[in-house]
py3Dmol code that shows the C-alpha trace and the ligand (Angstrom):
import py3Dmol

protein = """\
ATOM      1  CA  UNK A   1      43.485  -3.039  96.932  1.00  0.00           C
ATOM      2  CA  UNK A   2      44.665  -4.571  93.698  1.00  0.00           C
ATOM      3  CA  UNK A   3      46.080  -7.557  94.674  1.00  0.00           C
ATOM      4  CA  UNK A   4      47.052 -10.433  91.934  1.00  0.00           C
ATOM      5  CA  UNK A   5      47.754 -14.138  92.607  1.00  0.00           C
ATOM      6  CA  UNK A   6      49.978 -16.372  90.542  1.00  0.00           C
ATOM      7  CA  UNK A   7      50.744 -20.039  91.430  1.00  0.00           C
ATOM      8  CA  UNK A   8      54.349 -21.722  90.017  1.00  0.00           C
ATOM      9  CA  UNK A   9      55.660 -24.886  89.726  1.00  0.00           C
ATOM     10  CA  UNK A  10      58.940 -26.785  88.885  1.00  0.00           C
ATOM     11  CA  UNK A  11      60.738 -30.323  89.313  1.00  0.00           C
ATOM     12  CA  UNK A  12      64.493 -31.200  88.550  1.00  0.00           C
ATOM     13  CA  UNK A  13      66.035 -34.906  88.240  1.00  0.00           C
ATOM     14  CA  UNK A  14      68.404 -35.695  90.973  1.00  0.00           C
ATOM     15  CA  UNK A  15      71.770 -36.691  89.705  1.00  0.00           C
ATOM     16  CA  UNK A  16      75.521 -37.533  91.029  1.00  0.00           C
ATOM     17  CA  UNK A  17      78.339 -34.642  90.537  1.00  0.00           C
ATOM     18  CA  UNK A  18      75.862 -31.922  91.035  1.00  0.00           C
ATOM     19  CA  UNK A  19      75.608 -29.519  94.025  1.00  0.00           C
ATOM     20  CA  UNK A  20      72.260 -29.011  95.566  1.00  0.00           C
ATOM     21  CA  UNK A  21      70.878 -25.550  95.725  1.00  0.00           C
ATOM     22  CA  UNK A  22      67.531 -24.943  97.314  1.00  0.00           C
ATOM     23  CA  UNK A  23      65.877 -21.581  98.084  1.00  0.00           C
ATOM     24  CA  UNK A  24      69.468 -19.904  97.090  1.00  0.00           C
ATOM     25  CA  UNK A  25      70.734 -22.095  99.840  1.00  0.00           C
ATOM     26  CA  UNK A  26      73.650 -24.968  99.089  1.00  0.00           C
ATOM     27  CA  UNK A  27      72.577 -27.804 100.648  1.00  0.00           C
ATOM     28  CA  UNK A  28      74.971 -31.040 101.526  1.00  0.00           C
ATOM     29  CA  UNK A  29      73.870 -33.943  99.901  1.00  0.00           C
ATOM     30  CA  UNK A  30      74.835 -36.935  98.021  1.00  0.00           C
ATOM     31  CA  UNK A  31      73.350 -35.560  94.643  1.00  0.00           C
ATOM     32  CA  UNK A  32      72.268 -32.339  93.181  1.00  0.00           C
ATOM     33  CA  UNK A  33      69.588 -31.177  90.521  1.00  0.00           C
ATOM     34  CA  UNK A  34      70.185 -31.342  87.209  1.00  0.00           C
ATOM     35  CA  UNK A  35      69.672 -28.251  84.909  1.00  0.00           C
ATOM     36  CA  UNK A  36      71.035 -25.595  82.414  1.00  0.00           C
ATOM     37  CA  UNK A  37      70.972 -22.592  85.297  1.00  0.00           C
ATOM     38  CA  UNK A  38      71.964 -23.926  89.391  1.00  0.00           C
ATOM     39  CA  UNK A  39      68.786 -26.012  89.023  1.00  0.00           C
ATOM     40  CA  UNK A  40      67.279 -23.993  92.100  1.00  0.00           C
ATOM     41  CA  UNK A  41      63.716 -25.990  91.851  1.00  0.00           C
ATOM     42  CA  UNK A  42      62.347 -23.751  94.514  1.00  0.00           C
ATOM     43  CA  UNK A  43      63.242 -20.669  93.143  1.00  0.00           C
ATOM     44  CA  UNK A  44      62.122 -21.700  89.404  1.00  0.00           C
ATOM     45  CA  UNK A  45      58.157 -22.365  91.420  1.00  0.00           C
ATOM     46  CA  UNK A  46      59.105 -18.709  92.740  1.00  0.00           C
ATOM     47  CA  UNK A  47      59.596 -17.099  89.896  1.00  0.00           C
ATOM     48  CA  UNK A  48      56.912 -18.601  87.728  1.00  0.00           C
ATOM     49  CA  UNK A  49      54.415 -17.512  90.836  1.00  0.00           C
ATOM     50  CA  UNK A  50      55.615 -14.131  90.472  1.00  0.00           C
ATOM     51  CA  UNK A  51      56.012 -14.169  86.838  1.00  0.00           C
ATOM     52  CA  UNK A  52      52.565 -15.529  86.549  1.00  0.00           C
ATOM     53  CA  UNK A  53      50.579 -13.323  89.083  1.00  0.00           C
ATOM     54  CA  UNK A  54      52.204 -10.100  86.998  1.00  0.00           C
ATOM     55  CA  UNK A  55      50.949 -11.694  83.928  1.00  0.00           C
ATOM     56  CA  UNK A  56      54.689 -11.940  82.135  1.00  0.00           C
ATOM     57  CA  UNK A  57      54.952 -14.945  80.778  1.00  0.00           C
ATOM     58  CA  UNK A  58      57.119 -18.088  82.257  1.00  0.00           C
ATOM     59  CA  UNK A  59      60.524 -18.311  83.381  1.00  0.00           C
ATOM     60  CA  UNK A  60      60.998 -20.731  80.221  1.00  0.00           C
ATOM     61  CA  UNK A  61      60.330 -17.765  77.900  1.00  0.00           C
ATOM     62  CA  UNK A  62      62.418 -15.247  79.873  1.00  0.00           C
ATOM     63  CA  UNK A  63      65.513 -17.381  80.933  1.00  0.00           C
ATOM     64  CA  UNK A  64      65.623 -20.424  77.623  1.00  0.00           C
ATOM     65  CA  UNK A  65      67.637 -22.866  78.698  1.00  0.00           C
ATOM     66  CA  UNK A  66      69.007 -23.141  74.935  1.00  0.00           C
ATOM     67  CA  UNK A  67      70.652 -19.265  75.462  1.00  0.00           C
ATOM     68  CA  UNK A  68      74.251 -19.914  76.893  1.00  0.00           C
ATOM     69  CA  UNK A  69      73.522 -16.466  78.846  1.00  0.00           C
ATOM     70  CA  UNK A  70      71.928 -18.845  81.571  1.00  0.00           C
ATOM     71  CA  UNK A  71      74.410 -21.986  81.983  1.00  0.00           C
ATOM     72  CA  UNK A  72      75.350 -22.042  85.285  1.00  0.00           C
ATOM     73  CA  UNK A  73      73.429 -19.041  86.385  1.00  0.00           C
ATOM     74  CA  UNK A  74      72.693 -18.410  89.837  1.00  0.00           C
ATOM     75  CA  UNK A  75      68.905 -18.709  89.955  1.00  0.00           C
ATOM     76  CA  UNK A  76      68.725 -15.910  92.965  1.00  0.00           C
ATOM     77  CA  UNK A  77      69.749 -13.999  89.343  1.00  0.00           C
ATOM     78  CA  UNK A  78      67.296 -15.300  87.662  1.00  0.00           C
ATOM     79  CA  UNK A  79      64.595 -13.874  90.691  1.00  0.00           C
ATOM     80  CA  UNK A  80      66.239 -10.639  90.829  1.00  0.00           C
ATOM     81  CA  UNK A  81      65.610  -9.790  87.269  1.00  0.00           C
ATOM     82  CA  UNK A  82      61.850 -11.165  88.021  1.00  0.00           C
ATOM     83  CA  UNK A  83      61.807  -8.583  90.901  1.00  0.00           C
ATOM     84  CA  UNK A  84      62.984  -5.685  87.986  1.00  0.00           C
ATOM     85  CA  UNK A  85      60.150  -6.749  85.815  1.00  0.00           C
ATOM     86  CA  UNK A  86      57.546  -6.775  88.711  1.00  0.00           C
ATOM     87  CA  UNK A  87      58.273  -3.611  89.938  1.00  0.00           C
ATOM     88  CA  UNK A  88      58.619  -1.877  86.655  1.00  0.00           C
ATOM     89  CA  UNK A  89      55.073  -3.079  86.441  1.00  0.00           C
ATOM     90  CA  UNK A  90      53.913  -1.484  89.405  1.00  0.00           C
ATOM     91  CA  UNK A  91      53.640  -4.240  92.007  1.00  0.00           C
ATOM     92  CA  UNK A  92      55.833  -5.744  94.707  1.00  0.00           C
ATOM     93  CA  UNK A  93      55.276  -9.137  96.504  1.00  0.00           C
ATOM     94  CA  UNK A  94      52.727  -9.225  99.134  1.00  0.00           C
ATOM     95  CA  UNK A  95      53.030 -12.914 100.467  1.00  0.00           C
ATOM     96  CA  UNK A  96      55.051 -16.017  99.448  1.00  0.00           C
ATOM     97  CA  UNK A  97      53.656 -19.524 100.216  1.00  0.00           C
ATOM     98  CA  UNK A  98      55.914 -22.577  98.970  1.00  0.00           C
ATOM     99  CA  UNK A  99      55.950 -26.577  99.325  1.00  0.00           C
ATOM    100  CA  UNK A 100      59.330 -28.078  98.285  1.00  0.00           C
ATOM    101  CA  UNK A 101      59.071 -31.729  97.750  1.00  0.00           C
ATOM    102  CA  UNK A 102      61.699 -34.116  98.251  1.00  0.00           C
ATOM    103  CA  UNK A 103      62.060 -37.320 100.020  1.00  0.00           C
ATOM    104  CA  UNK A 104      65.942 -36.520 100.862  1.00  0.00           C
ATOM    105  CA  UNK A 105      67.322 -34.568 102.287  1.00  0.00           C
ATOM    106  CA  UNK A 106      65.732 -33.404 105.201  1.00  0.00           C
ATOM    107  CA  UNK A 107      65.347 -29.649 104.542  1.00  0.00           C
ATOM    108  CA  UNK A 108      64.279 -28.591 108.174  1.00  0.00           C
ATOM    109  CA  UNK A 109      67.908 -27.350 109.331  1.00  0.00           C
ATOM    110  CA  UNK A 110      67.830 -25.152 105.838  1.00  0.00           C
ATOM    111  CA  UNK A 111      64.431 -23.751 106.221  1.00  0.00           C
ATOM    112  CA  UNK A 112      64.285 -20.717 108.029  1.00  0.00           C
ATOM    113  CA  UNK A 113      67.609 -19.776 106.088  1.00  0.00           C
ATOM    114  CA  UNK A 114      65.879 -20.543 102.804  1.00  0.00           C
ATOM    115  CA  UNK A 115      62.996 -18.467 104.082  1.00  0.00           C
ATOM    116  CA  UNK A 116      65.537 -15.198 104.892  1.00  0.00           C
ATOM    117  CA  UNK A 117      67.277 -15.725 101.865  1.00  0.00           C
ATOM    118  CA  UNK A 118      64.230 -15.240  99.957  1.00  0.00           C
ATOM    119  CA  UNK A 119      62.508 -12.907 102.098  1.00  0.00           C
ATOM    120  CA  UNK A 120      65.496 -10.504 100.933  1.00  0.00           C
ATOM    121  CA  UNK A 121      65.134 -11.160  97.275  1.00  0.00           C
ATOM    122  CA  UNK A 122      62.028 -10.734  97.147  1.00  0.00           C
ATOM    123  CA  UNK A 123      61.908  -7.037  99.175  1.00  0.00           C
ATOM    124  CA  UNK A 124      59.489  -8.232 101.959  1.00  0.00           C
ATOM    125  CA  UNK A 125      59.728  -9.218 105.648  1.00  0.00           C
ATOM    126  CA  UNK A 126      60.185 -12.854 106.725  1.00  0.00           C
ATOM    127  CA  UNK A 127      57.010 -13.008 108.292  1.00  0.00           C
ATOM    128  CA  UNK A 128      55.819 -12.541 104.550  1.00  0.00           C
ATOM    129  CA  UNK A 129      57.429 -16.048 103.556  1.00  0.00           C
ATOM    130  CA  UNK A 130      56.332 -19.787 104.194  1.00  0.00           C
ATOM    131  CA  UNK A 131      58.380 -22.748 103.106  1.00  0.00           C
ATOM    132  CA  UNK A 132      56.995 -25.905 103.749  1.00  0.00           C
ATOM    133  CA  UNK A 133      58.938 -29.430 103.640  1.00  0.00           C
ATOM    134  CA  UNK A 134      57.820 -32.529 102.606  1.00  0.00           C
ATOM    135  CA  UNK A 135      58.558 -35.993 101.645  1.00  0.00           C
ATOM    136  CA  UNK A 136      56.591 -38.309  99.328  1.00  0.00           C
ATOM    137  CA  UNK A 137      55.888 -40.853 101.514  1.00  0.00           C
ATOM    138  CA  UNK A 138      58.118 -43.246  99.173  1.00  0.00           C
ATOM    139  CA  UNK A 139      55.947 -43.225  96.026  1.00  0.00           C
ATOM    140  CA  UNK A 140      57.104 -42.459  92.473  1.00  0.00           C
ATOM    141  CA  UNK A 141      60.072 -40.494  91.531  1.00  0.00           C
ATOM    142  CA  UNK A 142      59.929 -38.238  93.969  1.00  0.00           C
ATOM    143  CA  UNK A 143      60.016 -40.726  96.576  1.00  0.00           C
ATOM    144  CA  UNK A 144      62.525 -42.997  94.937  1.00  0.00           C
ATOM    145  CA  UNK A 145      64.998 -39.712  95.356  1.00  0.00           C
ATOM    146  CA  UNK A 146      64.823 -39.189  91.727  1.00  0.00           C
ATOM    147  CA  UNK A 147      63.800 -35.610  91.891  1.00  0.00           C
ATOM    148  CA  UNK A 148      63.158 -32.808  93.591  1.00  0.00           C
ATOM    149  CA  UNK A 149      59.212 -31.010  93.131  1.00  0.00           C
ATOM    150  CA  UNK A 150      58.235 -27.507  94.438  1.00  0.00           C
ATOM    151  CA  UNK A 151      55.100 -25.607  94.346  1.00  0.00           C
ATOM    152  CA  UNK A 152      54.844 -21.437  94.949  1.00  0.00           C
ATOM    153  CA  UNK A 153      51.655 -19.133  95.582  1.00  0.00           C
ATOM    154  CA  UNK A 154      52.123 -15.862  95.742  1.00  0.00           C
ATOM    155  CA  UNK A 155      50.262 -12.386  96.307  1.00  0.00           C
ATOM    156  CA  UNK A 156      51.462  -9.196  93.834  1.00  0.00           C
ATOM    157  CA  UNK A 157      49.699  -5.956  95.289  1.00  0.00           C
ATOM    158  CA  UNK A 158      49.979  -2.834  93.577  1.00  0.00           C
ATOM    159  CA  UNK A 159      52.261  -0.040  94.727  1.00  0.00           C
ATOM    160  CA  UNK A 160      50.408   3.432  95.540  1.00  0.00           C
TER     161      UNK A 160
END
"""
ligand_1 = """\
1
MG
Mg 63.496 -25.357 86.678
"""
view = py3Dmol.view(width=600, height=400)
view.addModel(protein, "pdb")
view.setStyle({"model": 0}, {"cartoon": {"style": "trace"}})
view.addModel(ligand_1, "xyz")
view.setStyle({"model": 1}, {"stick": {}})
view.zoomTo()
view.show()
């Protein structure tokens, strides 16, 4: 089997007057993430996984946040056009493993919707997706809830 691995990772300041999207999910909070598209952090790390294990460059590249194309965008968009480029490649998404960082809010209510919502983006069955929650135990920015970090592995195999 040809399978490919790609790892991705993204963090977004944590600012007032912003809603929070995570995983494609809006999440009530105090704050939101700060960015030129919805700021989805965990679907940035997704994408950039992806993007990576298919050897296409970075979500940077494909999606600037200087083109006026992307303000505001939806970043489920953003992994849907992903999807178009990894298929038209040849592969689809084997496995999804993710961390999401963030010392508020607790994202355990929001998980296993996160993990459906992406599990349809993506093509695969939810058994195929992992999200994993954690704080920061209090330390640095992260744990001062000045941002929000998330990591991504992922598996491309080769269709036919
Ligand atoms: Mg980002």
């Amino acid at each position: 089997m040809d399978y490919r691995i790609g790892i991705g990772f993204d963090i977004h300041r944590l600012v007032e007057g912003r809603p929070l999207v995570i995983g494609g999910t809006g999440i009530p909070y105090v704050k939101g993430l700060l960015g030129h598209s919805d700021a989805d952090v965990l679907l940035h790390a997704v994408c950039d996984a992806i993007l990576g294990a298919a050897s296409l460059g970075d979500i940077g590249e494909l999606f600037p946040d200087t083109d006026p194309a992307f303000l505001g965008i939806a970043s489920t968009v953003l992994l849907e056009e992903t999807m178009k480029l990894v298929r038209n490649k040849g592969y689809r998404v084997n496995n999804l493993d993710t961390v999401v960082i963030a010392q508020e809010p607790s994202l355990a209510p929001f998980k296993k919707g996160i993990r459906t919502r992406i599990a349809a983006l993506l093509a695969v069955s939810v058994d195929a997706v992992s999200i994993k929650a954690k704080t920061h135990d209090s330390l640095d920015s992260i744990g001062r809830k000045e941002a929000i970090a998330a990591y991504a592995a992922v598996t491309l195999v080769r269709e036919v």
